[in-house]
N, C-alpha and C positions, 0 to 999 in steps of 0.2 A: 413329701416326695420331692416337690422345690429344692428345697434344703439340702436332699440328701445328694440330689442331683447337682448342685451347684458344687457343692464338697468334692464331689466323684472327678468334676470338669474342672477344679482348683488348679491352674499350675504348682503351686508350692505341693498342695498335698501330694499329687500326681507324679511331681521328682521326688518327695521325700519315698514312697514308693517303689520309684522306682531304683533310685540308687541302693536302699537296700536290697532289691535282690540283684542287683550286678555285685554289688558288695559281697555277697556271699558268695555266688559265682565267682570271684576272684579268689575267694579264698578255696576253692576244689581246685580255682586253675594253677595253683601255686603248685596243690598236690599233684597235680597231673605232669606237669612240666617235669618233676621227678623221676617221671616214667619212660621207660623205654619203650619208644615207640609215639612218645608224644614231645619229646624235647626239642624236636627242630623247629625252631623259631619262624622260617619261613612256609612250613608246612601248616602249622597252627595257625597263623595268619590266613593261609588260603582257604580253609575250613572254613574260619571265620566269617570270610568274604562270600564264598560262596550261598553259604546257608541263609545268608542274605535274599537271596533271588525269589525265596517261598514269599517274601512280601509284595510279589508280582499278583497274591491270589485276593488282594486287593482292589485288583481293575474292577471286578463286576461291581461293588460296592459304592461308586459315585464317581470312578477316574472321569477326569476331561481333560481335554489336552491344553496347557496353559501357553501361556505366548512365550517365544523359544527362550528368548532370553534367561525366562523364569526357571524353564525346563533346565537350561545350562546350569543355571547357579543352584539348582538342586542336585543336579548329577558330579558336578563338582564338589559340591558338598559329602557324596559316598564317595567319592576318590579322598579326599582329605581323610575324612573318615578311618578309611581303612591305612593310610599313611599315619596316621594317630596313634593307629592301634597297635603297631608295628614297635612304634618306640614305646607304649605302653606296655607290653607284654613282657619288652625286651627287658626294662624295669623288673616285672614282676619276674622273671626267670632268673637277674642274675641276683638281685638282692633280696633282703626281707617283704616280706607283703607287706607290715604294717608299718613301714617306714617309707620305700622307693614311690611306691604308690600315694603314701600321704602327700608326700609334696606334690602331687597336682592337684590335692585339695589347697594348693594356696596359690602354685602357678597359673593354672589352670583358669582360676575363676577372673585373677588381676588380666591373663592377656586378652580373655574372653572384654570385658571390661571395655579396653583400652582400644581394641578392635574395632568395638561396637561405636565408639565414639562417633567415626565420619562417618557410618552407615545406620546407625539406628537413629532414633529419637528419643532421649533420657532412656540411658543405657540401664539404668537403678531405678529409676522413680523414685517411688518411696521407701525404699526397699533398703538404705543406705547405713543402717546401724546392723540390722540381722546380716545384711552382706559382710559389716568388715569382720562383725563375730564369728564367723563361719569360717571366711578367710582365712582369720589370727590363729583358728581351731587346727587349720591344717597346717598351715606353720610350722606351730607349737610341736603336732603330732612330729612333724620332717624333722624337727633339731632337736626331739627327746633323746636324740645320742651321736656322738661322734662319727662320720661316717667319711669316703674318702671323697668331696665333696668336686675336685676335679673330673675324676671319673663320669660321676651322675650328673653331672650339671646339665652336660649337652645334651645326651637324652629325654633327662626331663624336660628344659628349656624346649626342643622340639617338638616333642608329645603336647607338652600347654600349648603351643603357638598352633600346632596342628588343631588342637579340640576347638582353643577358640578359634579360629578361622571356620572350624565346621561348623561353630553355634551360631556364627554369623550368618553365615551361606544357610543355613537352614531357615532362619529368622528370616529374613530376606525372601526366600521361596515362600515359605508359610502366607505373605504380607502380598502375594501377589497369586497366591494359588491356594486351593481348600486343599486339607490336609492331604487325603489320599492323592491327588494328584501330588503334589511337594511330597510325599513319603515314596511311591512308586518311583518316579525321578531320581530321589535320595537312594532307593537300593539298587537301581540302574548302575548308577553310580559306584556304590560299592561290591557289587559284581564283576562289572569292568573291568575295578582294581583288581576284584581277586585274580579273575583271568590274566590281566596281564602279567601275574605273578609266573605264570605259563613258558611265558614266553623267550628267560633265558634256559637255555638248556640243563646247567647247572643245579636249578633251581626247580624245574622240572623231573629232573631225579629223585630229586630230594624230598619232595612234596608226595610221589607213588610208594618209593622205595618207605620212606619213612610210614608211608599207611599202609602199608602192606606187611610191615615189619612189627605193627601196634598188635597187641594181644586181642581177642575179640573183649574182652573186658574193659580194657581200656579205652577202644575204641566205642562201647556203648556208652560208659559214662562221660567220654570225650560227647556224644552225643547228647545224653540229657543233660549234661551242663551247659551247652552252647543253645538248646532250647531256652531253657532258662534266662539266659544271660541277651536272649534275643528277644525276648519280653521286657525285661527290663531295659532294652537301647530303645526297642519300642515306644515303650511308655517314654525315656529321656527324649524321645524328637518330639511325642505330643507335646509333652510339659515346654518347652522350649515354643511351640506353636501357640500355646497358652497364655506364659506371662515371659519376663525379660531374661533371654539366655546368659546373661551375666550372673542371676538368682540361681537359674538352672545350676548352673556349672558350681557353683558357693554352693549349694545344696550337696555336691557329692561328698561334702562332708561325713554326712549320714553312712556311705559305704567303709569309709577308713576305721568309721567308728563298728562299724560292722565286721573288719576284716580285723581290729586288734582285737575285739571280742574271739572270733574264729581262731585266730593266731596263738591266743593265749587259751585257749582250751584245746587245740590241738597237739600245742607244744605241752601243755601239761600230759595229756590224755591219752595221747596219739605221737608220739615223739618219731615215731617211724616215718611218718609222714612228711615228717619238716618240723625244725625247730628254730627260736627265735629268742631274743633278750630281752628275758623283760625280768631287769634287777631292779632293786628300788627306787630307784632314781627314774630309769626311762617307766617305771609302771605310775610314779607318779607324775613326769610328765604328761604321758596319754590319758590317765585320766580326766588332767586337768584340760587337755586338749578338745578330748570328747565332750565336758561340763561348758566346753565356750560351742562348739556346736550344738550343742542341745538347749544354750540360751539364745544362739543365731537364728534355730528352727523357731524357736517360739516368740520371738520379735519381728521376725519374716512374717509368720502366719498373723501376728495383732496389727501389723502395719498394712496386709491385706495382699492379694494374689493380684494382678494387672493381668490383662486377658490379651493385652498386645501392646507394640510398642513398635509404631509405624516405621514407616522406612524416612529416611529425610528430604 
């Protein structure tokens, strides 16, 4: 029972879990973005933000109020958050799932990294061979083909700088507060955001009219995909309380490898849905991409899961 229990509280295992089901979550959100009634970017974000707030049902369960400071850099942490998610999505809407999205399996984990520097203590630990194979994994996936590489840069470069600043600011609250407390603070935070999504007028049309315009079909599975997809950010803040949010972030590997699986079965199967390129070439890069994340996961898991990684 030890045992099973120590596995269950693993950081590594804990992200490798969790990013697959955000991983597949990404890949319904591709399809959904399709649809009329769910394409505007800034209404989908505010969904997103909002359904947030259910993790307020957390207070009975051990909250206490941590020293403001700690409060701050957790709440800040769901404003970044949701500013992440913005440029993430915006990725997944205009280009391929299995491509746009792969390169923050390699921006992603290096700015998380780099961030960590002045504010954590040994940002990697041990962790520093399955990191860079996981890393190289998402790379690999991003350059499996030609793409307009202007265009995406800033996007991406923004969403990675956002994530990692949010794995930081969570690490950081974790190091000074037990989780539910550091978690309630963190949706605080990304509620906020969503609301102030409210607040230009423009955008405030857009956000009604567009859900009011959604089919009810659309609109339910718009629903049980952001279920879904809110267990697995769940699970990502534990794991990141866990062990070192640089692993965290190199772990979402696991989802890119999840979304060219999706991609390539929906694009075979389901082509109504969205389609994608996978000619011989990019199919043998991503697999090969996928074979260095799934050697990153299992160097990660023999080099061992670190349960914290203090503040400096």
């Amino acid at each position: 029972m030890a045992t099973f229990k120590g596995i269950i509280l693993n950081g590594v295992f804990v992200a490798v879990i969790a990013h697959a089901i955000i991983g597949a979550s990404l890949v319904w959100d591709k399809a959904l973005l399709q649809k009329k009634g769910t394409q505007n970017l800034v209404a989908y974000v505010f969904w997103l933000g909002a359904i947030s707030v259910f993790g307020l049902f957390l207070i009975p369960f051990g909250f206490s109020m941590p020293p403001w400071k700690i409060a701050a850099t957790g709440f800040s942490a769901g404003v970044v958050d949701l500013i992440a998610s913005y440029f993430y999505y915006a990725a997944l809407k205009a280009g391929e799932a299995s491509d746009e999205l792969a390169a923050m399996g390699g921006f992603a984990p290096v700015a998380t990294a780099l961030l960590s520097v002045p504010f954590l203590r040994s940002p990697l630990g041990n962790h520093m061979t399955g990191f860079i194979l996981l890393t190289a994994g998402g790379f690999v996936m991003f350059f499996a083909e030609k793409k307009p590489m202007r265009q995406m840069l800033p996007g991406i470069a923004a969403a990675s700088v956002c994530f990692g600043l949010t794995n930081v600011l969570q690490k950081i609250t974790f190091n000074g507060a037990d989780f539910i407390s550091g978690y309630v603070f963190f949706t605080l935070g990304t509620t906020a955001g969503a609301l102030a999504l409210l607040i230009p007028p423009s955008w405030r049309r857009q956000i009604f009219e567009e859900s009011e315009e959604a089919p009810p079909r659309s609109r339910f599975w718009y629903m049980v995909n952001r279920f879904s997809a809110g267990i697995g950010s769940f699970l990502v803040v534990f794991a990141v309380s866990r062990t070192r949010p640089a692993l965290v972030e190199a772990i979402s590997g696991v989802r890119y490898v999840v979304i060219f699986i999706g991609a390539y079965a929906i694009t075979k199967l389901k082509p109504s849905w969205f389609t994608e390129d996978f000619s011989r070439w990019v199919l043998v890069a991503k697999i090969a991409a996928t074979s260095l994340i799934l050697a990153g996961l299992v160097l990660a898991a023999m080099e061992g899961a670190t349960t914290s990684s203090g503040p400096a």
